[in-house]
N, C-alpha and C positions, 0 to 999 in steps of 0.2 A: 448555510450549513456546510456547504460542500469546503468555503474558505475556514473557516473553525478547524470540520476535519482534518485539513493541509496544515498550518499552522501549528494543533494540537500535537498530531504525526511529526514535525521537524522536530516541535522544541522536546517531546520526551525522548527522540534520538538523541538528540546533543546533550540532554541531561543521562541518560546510560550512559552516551560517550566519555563522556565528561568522569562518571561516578565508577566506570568500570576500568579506566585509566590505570586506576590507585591497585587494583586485582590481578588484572589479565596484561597483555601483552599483546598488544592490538597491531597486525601487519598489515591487513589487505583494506583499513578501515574504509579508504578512502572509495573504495571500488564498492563496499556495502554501499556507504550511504550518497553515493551519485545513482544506484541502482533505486534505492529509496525514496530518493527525489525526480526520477523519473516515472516512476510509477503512480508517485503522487501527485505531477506536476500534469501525466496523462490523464490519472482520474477527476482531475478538477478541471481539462479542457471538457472533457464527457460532459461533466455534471452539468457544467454553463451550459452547453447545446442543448441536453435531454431537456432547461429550466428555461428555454424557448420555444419550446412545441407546449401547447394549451393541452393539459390533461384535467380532468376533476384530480382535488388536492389527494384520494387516496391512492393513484392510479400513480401519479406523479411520483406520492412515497414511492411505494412498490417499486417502480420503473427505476428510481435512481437509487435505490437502496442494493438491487437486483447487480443492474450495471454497475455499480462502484466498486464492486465485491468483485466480481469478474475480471474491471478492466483493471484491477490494482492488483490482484493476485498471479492476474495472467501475464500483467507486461513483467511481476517479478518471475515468474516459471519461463516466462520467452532470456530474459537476464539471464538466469540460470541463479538465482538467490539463493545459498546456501540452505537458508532455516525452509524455504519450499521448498526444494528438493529431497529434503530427510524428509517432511512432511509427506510427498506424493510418495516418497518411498515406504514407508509406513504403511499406507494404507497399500498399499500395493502386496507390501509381506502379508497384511491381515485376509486379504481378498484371495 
């Protein structure tokens, strides 16, 4: 699952990239999407480890469901990823 997710996550980057080409004006492309393959490249070491410790299959979901979400969000906010940082700021102006 965790390879799917990685896979899934590259190719509809490079299909936006690709499609948003022909609209925008794309400078810093390159520094997006190495930050997006590092994040995705961390969450899918996670996933492999957390899927060597023996959990019952619900506990497992939960666990790597939990952690994906964390370590893929987080290595983008440690990055500094553009579309996270409006995000944390957002909720920041609502709070």
């Amino acid at each position: 699952a965790a390879v799917a997710s990685v896979a899934s996550e590259i190719t509809m980057m490079v299909i936006y990239i690709l499609q948003s080409r022909e609209y925008f004006k794309l400078v810093n492309i390159k520094e997006e999407v190495a930050k997006i393959l590092a994040a995705s490249f961390s969450m899918s070491v996670l996933l492999a480890f957390i899927n060597l410790i023996e959990f019952d299959l619900q506990s497992k979901i939960l666990v790597c469901v939990a952690s994906a979400i964390v370590c893929y969000f987080g290595v983008l906010a440690v990055l500094k990823e553009t579309i996270v940082t409006l995000i944390v700021n957002k909720i920041r102006e609502r709070g």
